[in-house]
C-alpha positions as CSV (number, residue, x, y, z in Angstrom):
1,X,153.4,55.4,-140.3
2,X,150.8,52.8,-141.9
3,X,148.1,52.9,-144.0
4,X,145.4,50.5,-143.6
5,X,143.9,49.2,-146.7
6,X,140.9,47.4,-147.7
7,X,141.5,44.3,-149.7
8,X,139.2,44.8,-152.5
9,X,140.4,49.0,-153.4
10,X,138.6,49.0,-156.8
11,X,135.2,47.9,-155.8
12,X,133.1,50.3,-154.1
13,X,130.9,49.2,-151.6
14,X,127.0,49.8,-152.4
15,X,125.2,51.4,-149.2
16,X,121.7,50.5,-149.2
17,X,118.9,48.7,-147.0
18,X,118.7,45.1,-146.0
19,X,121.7,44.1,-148.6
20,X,119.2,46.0,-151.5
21,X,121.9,49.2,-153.2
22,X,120.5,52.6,-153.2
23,X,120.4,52.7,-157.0
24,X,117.9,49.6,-157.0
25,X,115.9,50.9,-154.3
26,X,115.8,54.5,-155.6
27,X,114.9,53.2,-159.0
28,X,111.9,51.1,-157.6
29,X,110.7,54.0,-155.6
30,X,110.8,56.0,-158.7
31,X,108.9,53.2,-160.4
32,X,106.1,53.5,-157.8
33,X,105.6,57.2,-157.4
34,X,105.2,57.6,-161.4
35,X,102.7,54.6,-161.1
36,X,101.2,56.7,-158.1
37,X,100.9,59.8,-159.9
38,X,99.5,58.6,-163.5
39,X,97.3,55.6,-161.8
40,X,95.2,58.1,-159.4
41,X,93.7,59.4,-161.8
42,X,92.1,56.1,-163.1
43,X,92.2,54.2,-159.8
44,X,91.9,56.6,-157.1
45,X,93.2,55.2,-153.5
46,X,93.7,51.9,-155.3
47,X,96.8,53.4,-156.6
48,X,99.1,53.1,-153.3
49,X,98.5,49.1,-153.9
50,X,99.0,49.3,-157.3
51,X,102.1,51.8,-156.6
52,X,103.4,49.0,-154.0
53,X,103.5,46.3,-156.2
54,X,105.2,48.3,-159.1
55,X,108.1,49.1,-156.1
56,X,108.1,45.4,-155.2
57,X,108.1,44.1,-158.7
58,X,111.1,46.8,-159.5
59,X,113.2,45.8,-157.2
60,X,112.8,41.9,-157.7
61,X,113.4,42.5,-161.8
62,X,116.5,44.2,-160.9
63,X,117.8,41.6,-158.7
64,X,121.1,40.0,-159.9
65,X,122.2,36.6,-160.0
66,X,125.6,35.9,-161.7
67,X,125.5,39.8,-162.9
68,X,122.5,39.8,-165.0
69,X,119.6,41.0,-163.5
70,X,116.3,38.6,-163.5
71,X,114.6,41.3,-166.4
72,X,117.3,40.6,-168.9
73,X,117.8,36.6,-167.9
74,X,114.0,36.0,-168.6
75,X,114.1,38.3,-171.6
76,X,116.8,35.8,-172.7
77,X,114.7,32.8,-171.8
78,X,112.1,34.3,-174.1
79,X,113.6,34.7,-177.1
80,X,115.8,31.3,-176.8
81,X,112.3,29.4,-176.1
82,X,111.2,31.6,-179.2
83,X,114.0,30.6,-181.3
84,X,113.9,26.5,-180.1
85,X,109.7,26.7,-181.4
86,X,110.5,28.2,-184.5
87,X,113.4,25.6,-185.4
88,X,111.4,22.7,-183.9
89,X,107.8,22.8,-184.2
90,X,107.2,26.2,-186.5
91,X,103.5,25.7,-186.9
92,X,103.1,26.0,-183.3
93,X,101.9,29.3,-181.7
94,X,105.4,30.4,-180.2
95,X,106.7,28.9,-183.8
96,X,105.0,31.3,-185.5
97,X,105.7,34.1,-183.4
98,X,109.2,33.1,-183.4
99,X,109.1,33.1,-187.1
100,X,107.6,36.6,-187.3
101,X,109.8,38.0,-185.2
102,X,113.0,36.9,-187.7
103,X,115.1,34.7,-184.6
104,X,117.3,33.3,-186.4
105,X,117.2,29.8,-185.9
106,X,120.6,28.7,-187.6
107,X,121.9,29.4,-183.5
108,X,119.7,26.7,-182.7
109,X,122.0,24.0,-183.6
110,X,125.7,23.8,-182.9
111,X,128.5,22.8,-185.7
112,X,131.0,20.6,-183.6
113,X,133.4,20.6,-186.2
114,X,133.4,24.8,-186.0
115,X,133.2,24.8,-181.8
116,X,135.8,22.6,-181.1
117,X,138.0,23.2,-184.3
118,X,141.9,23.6,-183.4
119,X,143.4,27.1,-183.8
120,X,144.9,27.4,-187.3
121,X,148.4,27.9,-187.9
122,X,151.5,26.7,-185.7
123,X,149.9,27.3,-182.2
124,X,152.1,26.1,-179.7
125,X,150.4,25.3,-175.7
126,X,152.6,26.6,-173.3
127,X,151.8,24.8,-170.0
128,X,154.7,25.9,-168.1
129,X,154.2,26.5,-164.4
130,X,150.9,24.7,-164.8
131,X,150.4,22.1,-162.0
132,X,147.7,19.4,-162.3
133,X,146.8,17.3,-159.3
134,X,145.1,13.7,-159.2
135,X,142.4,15.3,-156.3
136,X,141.8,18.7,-155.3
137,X,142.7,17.7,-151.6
138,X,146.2,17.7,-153.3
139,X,146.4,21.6,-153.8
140,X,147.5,22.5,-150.2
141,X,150.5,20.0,-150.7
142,X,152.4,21.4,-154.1
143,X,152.6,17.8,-155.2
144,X,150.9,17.5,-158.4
145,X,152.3,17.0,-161.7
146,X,154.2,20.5,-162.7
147,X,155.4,21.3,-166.9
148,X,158.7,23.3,-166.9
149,X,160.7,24.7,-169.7
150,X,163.7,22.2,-168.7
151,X,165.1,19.5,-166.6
152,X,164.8,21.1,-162.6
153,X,168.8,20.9,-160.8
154,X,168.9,18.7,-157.9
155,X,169.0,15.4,-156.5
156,X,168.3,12.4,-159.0
């Protein structure tokens, strides 16, 4: 007897509508009924559209790309941008701001000597079992240039 199993076993697959998950789409309807229940009272029918657009808006800030939904990637934008102003031009308006808010603008500018510093101490590479190829077309062929520990026994 055989069991059939899926390829990917540890990832569960998100059940939703129209390739949205539940868990987006329940949070953006949760979004819009709070909206609908605390902007009646202010708005009256204009609510629903109001309601609507929070629902819509939810589910597009929640949207991932690379793992990180659009919210937190434009959050990011922000205070980079914020952090660039103060360091470059701090007697602008988003200087300022920048300033106030205490970004600290040493990230700004990157110390080569400290990114690309070798590792200290007697590191040795071990490139064993790596093969490099001249094209990528070469990978289906095992024909690249391999590094082994010692001489390979064969032919000469």
């Amino acid at each position: 007897m055989a069991a059939d199993l899926k390829s990917h076993v540890l990832r569960r697959d998100e059940k939703g509508f129209m390739g949205i998950p539940f868990k987006r789409l329940l949070l953006g309807g949760v979004s819009g009924g709070m909206t609908l229940i605390i902007a009646r009272f202010a708005l009256g029918n204009l609510a629903f559209l109001v309601a609507a657009l929070t629902f819509i808006l939810a589910l597009t800030l929640t949207g991932p790309r690379g793992g990180i939904p659009l919210w937190q990637r434009l959050l990011y934008r922000m205070r980079g941008s914020l952090m660039l102003a103060a360091e470059r031009k701090p007697k602008s308006l988003a200087g300022r701001l920048g300033t106030t808010f205490d970004m600290p603008t040493g990230l700004v500018a990157l110390d080569a000597d400290l990114v690309f510093a070798p590792p200290e101490g007697d590191v040795e590479a071990d490139m064993t079992e790596w093969i490099t190829f001249a094209h990528a077309g070469e990978a289906d062929h095992d024909s690249g240039l391999v590094f082994v520990e010692k001489p390979l026994e064969g032919n000469h």
